[in-house]
Structure formats: C-alpha cells, structure tokens
BALOBA-1460 file (C-alpha; in Angstrom, 3 decimals):
// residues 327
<rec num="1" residu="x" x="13.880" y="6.461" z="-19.123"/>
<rec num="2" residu="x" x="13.087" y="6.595" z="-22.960"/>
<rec num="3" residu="x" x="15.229" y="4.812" z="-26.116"/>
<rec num="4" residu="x" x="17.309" y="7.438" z="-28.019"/>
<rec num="5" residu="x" x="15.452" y="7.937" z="-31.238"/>
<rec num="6" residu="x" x="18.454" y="8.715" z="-32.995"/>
<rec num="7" residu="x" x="20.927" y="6.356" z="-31.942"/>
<rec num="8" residu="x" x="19.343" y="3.656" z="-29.784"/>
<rec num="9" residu="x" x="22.741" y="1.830" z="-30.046"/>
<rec num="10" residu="x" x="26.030" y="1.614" z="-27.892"/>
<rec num="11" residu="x" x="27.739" y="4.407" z="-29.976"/>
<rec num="12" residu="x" x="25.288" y="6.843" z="-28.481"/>
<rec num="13" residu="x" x="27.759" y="7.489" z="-26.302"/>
<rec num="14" residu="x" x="30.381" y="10.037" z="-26.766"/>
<rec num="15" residu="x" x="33.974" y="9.140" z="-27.246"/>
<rec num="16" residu="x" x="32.642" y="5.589" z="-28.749"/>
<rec num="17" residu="x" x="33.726" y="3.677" z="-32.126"/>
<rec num="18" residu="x" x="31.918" y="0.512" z="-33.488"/>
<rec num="19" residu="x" x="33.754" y="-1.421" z="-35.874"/>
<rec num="20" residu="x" x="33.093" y="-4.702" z="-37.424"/>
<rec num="21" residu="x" x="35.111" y="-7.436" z="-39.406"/>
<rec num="22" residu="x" x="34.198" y="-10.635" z="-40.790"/>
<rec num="23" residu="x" x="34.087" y="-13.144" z="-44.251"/>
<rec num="24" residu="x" x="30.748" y="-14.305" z="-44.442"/>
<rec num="25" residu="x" x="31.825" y="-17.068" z="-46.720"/>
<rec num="26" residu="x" x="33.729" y="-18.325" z="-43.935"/>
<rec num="27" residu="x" x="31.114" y="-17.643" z="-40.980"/>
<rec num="28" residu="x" x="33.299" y="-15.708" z="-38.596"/>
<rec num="29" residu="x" x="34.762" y="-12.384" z="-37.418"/>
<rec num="30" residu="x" x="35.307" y="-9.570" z="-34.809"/>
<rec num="31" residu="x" x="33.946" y="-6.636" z="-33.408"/>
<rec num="32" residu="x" x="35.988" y="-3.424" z="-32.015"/>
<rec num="33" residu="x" x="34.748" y="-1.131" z="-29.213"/>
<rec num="34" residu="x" x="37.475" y="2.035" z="-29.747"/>
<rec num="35" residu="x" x="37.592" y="4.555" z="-26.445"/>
<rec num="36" residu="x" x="38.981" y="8.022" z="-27.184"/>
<rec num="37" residu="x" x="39.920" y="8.991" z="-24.462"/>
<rec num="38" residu="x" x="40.437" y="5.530" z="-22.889"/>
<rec num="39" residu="x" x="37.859" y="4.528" z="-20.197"/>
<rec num="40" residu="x" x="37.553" y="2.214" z="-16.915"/>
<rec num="41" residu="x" x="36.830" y="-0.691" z="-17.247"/>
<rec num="42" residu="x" x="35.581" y="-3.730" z="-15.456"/>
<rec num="43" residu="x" x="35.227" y="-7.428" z="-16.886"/>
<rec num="44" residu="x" x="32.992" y="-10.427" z="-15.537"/>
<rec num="45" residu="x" x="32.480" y="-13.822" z="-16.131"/>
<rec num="46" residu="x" x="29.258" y="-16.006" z="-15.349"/>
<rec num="47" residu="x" x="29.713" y="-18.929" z="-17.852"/>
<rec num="48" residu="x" x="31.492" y="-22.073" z="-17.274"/>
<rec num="49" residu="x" x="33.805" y="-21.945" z="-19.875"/>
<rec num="50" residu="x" x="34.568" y="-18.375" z="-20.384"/>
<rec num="51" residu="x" x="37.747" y="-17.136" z="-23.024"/>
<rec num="52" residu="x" x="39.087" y="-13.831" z="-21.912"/>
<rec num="53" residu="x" x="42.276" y="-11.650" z="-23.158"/>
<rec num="54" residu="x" x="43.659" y="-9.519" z="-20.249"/>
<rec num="55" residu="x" x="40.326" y="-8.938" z="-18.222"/>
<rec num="56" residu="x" x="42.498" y="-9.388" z="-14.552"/>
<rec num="57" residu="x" x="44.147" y="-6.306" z="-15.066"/>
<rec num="58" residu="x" x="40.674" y="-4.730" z="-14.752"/>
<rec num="59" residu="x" x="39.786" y="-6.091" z="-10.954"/>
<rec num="60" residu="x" x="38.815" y="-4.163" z="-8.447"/>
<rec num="61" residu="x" x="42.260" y="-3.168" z="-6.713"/>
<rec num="62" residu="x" x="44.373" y="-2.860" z="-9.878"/>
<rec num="63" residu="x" x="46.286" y="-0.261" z="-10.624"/>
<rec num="64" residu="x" x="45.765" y="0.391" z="-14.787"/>
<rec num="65" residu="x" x="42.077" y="-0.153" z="-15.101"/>
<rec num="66" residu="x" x="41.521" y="2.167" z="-18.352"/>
<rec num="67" residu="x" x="41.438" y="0.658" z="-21.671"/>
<rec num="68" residu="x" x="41.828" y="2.148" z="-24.932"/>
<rec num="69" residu="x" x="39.945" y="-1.003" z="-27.086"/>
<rec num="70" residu="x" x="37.203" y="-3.624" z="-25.973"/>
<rec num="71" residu="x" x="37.220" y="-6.774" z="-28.043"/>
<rec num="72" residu="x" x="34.740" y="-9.113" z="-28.690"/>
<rec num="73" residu="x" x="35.586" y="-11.987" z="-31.430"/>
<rec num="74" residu="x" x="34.461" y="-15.319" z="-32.934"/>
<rec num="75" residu="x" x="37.196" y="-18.002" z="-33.204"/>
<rec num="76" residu="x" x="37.701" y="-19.015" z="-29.941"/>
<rec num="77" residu="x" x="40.940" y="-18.741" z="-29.000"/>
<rec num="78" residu="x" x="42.278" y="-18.144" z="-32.467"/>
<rec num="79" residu="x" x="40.390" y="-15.233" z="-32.100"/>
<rec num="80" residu="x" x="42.428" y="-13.407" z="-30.006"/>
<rec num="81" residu="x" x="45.310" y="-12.574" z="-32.718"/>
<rec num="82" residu="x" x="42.943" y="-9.732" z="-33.517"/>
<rec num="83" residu="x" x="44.519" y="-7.902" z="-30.776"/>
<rec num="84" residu="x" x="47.589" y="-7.868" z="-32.892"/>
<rec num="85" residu="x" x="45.891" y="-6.011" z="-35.624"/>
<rec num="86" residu="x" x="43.872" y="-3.517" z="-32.804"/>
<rec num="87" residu="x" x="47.287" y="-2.807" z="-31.428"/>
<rec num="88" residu="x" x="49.044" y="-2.046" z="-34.679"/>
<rec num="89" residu="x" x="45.910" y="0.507" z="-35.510"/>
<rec num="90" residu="x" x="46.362" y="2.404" z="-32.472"/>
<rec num="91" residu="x" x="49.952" y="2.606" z="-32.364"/>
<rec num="92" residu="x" x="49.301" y="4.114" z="-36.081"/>
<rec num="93" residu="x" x="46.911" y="6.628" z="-35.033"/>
<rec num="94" residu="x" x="49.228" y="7.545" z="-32.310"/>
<rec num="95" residu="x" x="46.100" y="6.412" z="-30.175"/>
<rec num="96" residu="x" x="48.507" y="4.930" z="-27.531"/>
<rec num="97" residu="x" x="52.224" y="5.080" z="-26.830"/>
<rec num="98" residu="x" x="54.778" y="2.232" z="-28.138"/>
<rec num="99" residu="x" x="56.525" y="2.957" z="-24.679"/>
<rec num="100" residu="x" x="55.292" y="3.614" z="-21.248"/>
<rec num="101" residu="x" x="53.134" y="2.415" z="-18.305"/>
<rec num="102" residu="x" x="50.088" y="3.214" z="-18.637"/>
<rec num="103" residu="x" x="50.131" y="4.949" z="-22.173"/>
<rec num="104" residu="x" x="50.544" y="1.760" z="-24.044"/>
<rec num="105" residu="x" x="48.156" y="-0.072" z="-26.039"/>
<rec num="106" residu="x" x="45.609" y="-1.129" z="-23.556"/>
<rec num="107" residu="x" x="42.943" y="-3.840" z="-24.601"/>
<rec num="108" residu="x" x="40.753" y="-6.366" z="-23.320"/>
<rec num="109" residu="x" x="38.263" y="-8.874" z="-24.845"/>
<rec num="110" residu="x" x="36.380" y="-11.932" z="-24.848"/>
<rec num="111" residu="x" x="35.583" y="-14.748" z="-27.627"/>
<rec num="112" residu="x" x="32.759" y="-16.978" z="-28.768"/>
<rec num="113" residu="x" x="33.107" y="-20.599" z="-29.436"/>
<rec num="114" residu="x" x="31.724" y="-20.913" z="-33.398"/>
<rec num="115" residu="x" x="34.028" y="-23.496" z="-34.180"/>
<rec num="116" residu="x" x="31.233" y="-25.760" z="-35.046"/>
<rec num="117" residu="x" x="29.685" y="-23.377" z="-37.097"/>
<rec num="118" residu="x" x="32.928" y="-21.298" z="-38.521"/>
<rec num="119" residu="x" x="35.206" y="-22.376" z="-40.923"/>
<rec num="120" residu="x" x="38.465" y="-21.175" z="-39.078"/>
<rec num="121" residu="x" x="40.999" y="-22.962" z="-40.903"/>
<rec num="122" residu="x" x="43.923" y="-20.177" z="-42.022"/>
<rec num="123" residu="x" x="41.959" y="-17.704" z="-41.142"/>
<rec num="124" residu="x" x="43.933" y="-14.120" z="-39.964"/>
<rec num="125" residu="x" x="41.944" y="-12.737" z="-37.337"/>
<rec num="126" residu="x" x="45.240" y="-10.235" z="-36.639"/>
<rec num="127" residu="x" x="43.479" y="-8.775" z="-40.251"/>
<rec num="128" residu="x" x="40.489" y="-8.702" z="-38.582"/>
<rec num="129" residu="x" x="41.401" y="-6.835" z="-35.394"/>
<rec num="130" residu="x" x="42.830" y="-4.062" z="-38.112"/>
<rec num="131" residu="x" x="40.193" y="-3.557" z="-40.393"/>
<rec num="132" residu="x" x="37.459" y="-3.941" z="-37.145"/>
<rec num="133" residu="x" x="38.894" y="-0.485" z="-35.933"/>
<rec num="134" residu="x" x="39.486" y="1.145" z="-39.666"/>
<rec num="135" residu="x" x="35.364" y="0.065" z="-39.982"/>
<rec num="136" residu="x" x="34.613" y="1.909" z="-36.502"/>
<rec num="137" residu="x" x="32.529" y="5.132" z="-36.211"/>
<rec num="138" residu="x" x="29.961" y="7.008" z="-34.415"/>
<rec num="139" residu="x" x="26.948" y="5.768" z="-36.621"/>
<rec num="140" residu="x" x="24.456" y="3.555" z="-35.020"/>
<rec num="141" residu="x" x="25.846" y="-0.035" z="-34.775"/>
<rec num="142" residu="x" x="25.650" y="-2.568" z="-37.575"/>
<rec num="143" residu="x" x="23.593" y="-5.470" z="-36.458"/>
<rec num="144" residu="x" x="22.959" y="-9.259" z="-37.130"/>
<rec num="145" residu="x" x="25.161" y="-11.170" z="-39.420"/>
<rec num="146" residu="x" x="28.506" y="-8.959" z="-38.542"/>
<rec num="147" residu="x" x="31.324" y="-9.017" z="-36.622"/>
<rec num="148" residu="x" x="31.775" y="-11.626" z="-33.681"/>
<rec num="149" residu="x" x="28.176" y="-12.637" z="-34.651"/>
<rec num="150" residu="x" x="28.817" y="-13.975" z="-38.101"/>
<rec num="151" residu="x" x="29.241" y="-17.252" z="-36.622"/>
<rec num="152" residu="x" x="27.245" y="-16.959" z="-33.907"/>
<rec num="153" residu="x" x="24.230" y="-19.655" z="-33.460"/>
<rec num="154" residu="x" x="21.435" y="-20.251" z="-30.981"/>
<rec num="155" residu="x" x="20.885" y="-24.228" z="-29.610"/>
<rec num="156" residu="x" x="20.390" y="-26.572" z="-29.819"/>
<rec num="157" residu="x" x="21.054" y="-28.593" z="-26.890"/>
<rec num="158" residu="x" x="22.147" y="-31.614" z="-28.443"/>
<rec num="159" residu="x" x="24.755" y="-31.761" z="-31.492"/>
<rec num="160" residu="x" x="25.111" y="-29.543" z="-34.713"/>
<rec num="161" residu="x" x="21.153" y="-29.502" z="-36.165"/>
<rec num="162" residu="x" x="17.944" y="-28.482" z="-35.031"/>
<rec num="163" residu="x" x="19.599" y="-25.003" z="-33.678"/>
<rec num="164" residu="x" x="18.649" y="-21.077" z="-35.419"/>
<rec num="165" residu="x" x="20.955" y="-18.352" z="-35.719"/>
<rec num="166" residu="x" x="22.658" y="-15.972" z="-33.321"/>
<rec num="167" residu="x" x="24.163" y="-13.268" z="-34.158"/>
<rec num="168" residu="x" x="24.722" y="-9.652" z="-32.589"/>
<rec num="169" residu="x" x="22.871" y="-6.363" z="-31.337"/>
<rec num="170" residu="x" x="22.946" y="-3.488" z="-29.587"/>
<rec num="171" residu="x" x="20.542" y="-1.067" z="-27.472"/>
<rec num="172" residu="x" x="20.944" y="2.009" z="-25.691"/>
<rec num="173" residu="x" x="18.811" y="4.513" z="-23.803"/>
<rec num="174" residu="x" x="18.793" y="7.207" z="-21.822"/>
<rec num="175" residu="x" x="18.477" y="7.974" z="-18.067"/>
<rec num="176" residu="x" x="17.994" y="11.396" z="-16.801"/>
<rec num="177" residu="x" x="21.275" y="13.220" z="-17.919"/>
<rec num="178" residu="x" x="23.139" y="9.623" z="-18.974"/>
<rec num="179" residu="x" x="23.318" y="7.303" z="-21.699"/>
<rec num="180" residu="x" x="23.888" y="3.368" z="-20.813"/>
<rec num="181" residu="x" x="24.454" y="1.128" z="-24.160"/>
<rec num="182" residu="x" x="25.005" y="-2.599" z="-24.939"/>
<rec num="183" residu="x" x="26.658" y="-4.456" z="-27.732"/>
<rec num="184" residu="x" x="25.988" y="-8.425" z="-27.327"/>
<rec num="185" residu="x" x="26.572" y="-11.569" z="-29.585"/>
<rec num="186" residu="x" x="23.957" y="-14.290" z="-28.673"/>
<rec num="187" residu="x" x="25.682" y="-17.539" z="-29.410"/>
<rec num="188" residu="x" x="23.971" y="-19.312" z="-26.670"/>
<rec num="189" residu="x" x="23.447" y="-23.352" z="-25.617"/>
<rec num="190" residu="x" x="19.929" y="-22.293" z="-24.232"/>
<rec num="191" residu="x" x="16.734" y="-20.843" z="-26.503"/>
<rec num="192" residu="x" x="16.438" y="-16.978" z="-26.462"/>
<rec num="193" residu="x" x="13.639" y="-15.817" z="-25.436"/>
<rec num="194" residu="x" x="12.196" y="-12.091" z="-25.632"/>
<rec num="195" residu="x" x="10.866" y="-10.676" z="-22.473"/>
<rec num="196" residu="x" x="9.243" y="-7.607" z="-24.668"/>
<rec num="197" residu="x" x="6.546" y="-9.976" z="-26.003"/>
<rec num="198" residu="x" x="6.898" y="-13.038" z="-23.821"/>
<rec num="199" residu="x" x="7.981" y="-16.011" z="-26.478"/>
<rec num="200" residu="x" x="10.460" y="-17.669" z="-27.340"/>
<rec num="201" residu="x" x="12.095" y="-16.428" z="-30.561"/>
<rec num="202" residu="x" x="15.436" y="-19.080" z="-31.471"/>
<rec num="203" residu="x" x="17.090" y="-21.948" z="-30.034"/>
<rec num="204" residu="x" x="16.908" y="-25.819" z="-30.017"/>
<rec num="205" residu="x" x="13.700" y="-26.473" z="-32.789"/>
<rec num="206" residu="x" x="11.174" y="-29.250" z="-32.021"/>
<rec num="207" residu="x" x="11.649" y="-31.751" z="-34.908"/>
<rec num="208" residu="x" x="8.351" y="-30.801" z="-36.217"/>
<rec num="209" residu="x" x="10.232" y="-27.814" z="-37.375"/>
<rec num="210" residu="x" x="7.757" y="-25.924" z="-35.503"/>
<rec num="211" residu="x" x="7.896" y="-24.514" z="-32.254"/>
<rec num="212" residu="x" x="10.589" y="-24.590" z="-29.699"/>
<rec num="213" residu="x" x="11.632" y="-27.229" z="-27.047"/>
<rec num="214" residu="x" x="12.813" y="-25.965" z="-23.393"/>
<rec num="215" residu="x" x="15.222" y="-26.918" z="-21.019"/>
<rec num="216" residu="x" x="12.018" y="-28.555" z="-18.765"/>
<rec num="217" residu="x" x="11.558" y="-30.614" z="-22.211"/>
<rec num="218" residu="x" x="14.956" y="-31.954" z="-22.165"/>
<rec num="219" residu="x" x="16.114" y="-32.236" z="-18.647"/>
<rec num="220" residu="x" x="16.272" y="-36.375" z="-18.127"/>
<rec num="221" residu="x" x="17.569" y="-36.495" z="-22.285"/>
<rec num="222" residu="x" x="20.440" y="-33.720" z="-21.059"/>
<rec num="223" residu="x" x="21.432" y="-36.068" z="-17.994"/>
<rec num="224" residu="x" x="21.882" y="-39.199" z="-20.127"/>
<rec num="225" residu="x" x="23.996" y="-36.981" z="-23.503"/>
<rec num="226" residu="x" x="27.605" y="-37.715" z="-23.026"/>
<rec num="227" residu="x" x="28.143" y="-34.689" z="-25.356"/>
<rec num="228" residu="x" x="26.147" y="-31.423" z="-25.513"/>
<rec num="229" residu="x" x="26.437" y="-27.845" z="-27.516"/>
<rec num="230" residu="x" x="29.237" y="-25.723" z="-26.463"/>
<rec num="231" residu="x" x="28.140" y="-21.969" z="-26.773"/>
<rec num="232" residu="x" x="28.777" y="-18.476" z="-25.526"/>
<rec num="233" residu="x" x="26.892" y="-14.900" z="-25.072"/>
<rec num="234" residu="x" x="28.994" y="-12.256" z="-24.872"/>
<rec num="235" residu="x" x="28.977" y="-8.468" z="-24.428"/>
<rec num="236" residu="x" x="29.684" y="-4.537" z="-23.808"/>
<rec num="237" residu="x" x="27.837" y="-2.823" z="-21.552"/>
<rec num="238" residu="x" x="29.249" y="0.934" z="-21.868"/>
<rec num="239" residu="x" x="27.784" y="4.337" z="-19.902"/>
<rec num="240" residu="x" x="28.542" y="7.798" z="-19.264"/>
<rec num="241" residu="x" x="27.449" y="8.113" z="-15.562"/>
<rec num="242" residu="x" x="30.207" y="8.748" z="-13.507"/>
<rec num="243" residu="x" x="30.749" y="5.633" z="-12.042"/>
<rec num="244" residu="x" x="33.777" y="4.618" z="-9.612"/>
<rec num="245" residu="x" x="35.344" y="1.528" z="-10.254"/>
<rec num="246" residu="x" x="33.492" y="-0.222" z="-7.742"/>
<rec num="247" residu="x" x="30.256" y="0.670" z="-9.177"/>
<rec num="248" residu="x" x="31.192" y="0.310" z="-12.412"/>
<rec num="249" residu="x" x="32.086" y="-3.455" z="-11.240"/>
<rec num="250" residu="x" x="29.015" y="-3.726" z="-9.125"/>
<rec num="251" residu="x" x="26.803" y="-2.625" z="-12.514"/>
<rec num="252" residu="x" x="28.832" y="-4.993" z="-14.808"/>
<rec num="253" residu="x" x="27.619" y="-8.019" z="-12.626"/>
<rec num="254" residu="x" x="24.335" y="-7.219" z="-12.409"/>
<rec num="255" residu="x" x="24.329" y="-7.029" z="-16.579"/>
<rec num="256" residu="x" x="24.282" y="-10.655" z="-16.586"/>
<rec num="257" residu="x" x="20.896" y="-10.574" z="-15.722"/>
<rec num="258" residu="x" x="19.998" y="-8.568" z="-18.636"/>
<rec num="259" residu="x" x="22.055" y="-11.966" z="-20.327"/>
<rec num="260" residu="x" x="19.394" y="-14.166" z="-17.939"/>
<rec num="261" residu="x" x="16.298" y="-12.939" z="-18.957"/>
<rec num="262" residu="x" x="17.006" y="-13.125" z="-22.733"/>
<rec num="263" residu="x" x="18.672" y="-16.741" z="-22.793"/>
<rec num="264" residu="x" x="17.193" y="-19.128" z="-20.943"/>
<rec num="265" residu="x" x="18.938" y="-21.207" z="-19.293"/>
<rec num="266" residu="x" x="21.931" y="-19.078" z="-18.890"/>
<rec num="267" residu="x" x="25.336" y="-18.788" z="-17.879"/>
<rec num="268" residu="x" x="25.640" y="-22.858" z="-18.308"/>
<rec num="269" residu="x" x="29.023" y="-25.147" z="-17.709"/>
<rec num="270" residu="x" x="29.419" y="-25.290" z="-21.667"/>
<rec num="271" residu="x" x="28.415" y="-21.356" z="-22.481"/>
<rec num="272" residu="x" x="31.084" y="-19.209" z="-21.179"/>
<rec num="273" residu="x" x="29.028" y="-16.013" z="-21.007"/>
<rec num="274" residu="x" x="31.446" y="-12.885" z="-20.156"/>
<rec num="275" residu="x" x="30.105" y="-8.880" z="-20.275"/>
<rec num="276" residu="x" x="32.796" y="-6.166" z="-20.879"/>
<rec num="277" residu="x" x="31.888" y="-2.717" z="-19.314"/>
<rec num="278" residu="x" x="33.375" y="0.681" z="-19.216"/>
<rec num="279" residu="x" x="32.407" y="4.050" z="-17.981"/>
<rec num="280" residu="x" x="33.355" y="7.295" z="-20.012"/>
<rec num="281" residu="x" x="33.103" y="9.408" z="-17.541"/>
<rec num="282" residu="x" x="34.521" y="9.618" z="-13.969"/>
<rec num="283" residu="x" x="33.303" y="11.202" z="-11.452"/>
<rec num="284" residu="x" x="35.025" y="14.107" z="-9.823"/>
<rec num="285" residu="x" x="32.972" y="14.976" z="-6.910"/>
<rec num="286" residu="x" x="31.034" y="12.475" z="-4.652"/>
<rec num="287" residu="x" x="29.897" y="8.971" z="-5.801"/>
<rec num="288" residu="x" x="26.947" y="7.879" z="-7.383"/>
<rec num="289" residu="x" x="23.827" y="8.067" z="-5.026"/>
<rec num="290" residu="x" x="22.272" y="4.565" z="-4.449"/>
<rec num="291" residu="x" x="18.935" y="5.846" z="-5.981"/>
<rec num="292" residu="x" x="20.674" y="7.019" z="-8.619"/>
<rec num="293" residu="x" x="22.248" y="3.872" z="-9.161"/>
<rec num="294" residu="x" x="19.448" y="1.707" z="-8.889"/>
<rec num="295" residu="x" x="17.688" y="3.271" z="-11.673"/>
<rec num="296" residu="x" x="20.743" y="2.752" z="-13.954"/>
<rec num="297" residu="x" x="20.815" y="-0.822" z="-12.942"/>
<rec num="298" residu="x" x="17.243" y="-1.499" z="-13.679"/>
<rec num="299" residu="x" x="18.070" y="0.170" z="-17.664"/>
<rec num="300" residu="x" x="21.353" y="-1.623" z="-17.547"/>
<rec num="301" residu="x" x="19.326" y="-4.885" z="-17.441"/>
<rec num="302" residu="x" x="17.090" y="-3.922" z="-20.052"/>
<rec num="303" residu="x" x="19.363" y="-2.674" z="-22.237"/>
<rec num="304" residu="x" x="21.640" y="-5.829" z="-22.680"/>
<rec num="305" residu="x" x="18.426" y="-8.036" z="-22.962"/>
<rec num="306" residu="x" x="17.074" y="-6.456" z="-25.595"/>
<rec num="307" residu="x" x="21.181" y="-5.955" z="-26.758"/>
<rec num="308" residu="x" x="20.528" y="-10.006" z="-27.037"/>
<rec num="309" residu="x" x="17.289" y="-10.327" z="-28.824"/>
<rec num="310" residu="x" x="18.038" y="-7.585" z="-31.652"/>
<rec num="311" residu="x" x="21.028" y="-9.813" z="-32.195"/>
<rec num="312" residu="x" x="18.779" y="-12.872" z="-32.885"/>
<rec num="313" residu="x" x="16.220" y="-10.726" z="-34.447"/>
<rec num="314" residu="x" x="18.671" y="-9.301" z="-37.040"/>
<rec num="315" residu="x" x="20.386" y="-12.956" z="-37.924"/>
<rec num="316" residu="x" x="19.635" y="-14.446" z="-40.903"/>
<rec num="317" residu="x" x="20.780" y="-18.025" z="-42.076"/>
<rec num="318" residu="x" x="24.161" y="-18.098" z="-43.924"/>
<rec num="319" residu="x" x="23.435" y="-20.392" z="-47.072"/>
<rec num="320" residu="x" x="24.987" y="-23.823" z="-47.641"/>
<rec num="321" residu="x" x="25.090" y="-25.219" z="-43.377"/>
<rec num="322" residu="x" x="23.298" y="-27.200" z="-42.735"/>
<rec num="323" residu="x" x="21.379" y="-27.854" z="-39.048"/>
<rec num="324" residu="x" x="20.749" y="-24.132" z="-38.666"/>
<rec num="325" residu="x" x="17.527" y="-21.633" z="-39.595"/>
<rec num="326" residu="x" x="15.759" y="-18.997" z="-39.602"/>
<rec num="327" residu="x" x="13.259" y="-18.053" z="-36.906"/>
C-alpha cells in the first residue's frame, strides 16, 4: 500500500466531486461529496450526540441504499438547509429525477456543532449546499480553513478558551488495484494527537500556553464541571473495491478507529462523531475475500487518521476570537 502521489485525497477516486462553501468572516460552512453515478452507502454513529440527515435509509436491510450527494456541514442543525440547495443543483443538472423511487434526489449527511465558535445568526446554509456542489471537482481536495471546517475547533475540555483550531482534511491511498479515501472535519472535545510522529498536535492548551493537557490531567476536574465542550468529528470514508453492503457497513465501523487513534479521547457523550461511507463500485461476481478485506481495513484506518490530522495541520486561527490558536 503506497499514498497516490498525484492525488493523495478522497477525489482520487473516480466518479468523485469535492466541493466546499463557507464565509470566513462568519466562521462556518459546508462541504459536498457529489457521486456520478450514485453509490452505496452506509452511515455510522459512535458519538453521543450525533446530528444526522437521512442516514436510516442506508441500514443494512433497506431497500434504496445509493446516494447521489454526501453532506457534511457546520451549523448544527441549521446546517442541514444545505440539502435544499444540493437538491436544487442536482435537479438542475438533471443529476436526479424530480419524480420517481429511487431516481430522486438522494442525500445524506452529518453536522458539526460550531455554534460556539460560528456566528450562525441569518446565515443561508440552503446557499451553501448550492454553491458547495457548483465548487466541486476532481482536483485534489481543498484543506484546512474550508467547508464544514471553517468553524471547526479542537478542545478544550472546559468552556470557550484555552482550545486550537480544527478544521478539515483528506487522505487517500492505494491498495493493490483500489483506491480508499477520507474527507474528515476534526472539531473534537478531546486533543488530537498524530500517530505518524507520536505527539500531540491541538486540543485543550496548558495555561502556560505551552504544551498540552490530557484527559489523565483532567479526569477528577471533568467529574466535578457541571458544563463541558460540546464537539464533533465527522467524516467520508469513500472506496472503489467492490464492496457489498454488508462490507461496506462492516468497513464504515471499523473507520472510527481511524477517528480513535487521531482524537483522543474519542467518540465522547458531548462529541457526536458520525463517518459517511460509500463504495463506487459493486461487485458483480463473488464477495470480497476476507484477506482481501482485511488489508483494506487496516488502510481504511490509516487513511481517516491521517484524514483527521491534515485537517488540524492545515487550520489556521481565524482573526478577532478569542480562546482559540494556533498549534
């Protein structure tokens, strides 16, 4: 397994768009993942306090599992009026069908809580969702300060200073004949940490200003808080193996622990930590070989953590809030 030289980013994978949308001035936006043609999909949740748009459709069992758009978006539940905006653009583009089961504008997403961080007031994410998909293309994926990681921050555990910022990133690399790609937005209660060079690169700053405190620091202070940070780390985890939709659900879990080794601790009752996956490619003879599989796993994990640290990595402070810096 080697990175793609080229494109070592989700959209190295054929039939993918990456779009972003966002007002920096206001700390906030959205990201598009366009399908053409629409792919499987699978959606899961590890965080206690996930926001989802229309992920049940996309259980194991269901009937339309194939999506034409994957969402991800700051704004919490505002957020989700960008689906307005991704279903006008495909209708427009004759990308799906006003009429029809099946053929109609299929989408599914997830949000970030960066309500502490965003100024959300008025804002039209429906204008987002639009101009998201217009933005999408092939090229390698725009990272840091874009999109549904505008707003996104890292830490800290306790209230609105003391915390660096989040933001998003993608990876991608190859195995054997297959690509497997991630898009995530690190928004995270916990400190992110980077497994390539074991340390600890954003989260919840020691008041020295130097330095990082850990969960082990803060454990008895944590108990005794009767409020703590609200976050959220987010993803899509996309690959052209041909995957049935039980695999495809069985690799979607295990991408949270691409989520677990970057942000530590993870999946906590205030992050609501969600992955969005897809396949482009079904297979048409027999399924996946468990070897096979394994191997895809193992880049699958790797991918979405380092997904998670180029996000941090490419985040820079937004001027004029206060509480939140650089690395």
């Amino acid at each position: 397994m080697k990175a793609i030289a080229a494109n070592s980013t989700l959209t190295a994978i054929r039939g993918v768009r990456v779009g972003h949308a966002q007002d920096i001035r206001r700390r906030t936006g959205t990201t598009v993942v366009l399908l053409e043609p629409p792919a499987m999909a699978f959606a899961d949740a590890r965080g206690g306090w996930p926001g989802t748009y229309d992920t049940a459709a996309s259980d194991l069992g269901k009937t339309f599992i194939e999506r034409h758009a994957l969402l991800l978006t700051g704004g919490d539940v505002y957020g989700f009026d960008a689906v307005r905006g991704i279903r006008r653009f495909l209708l427009e583009h004759k990308l799906a069908s006003p009429k029809g089961g099946g053929a109609m504008p299929a989408i599914m997403g997830t949000n970030i809580y960066d309500l502490e961080f965003a100024d959300t007031d008025g804002l039209d994410y429906t204008h987002f969702g639009y101009e998201a998909c217009v933005d999408a293309s092939t090229r390698p994926v725009a990272q840091g300060n874009v999109g549904a990681g505008t707003g996104a921050t890292v830490g800290p555990f306790f209230g609105k200073t003391g915390g660096t910022k989040g933001g998003l990133g993608s990876s991608a690399a190859r195995v054997g004949s297959w690509t497997v790609g991630a898009v995530v937005v690190t928004n995270c209660v916990g400190n992110v940490y980077d497994p390539f060079e074991s340390r600890t690169i954003g989260g919840t700053l020691r008041k020295s200003g130097t330095g990082y405190r850990e969960m082990d620091d803060v454990a008895e202070e944590y108990l005794k808080r009767s409020k703590t940070r609200s976050g959220t780390t987010i993803g899509v985890l996309g690959t052209d193996a041909p995957l049935d939709h039980e695999q495809l659900a069985r690799l979607v879990e295990l991408a949270h622990d691409g989520i677990a080794l970057a942000v530590r601790p993870a999946h906590m009752s205030t992050d609501g930590d969600t992955i969005l996956g897809f396949t482009a490619r079904t297979p048409k003879g027999p399924r996946l070989d468990y070897r096979a599989f394994d191997v895809l796993h193992h880049a699958t994990v790797r991918e979405v953590a380092r997904a998670a640290v180029n996000a941090v990595r490419a985040a820079a402070t937004l001027g004029g809030v206060p509480g939140f810096t650089d690395r």
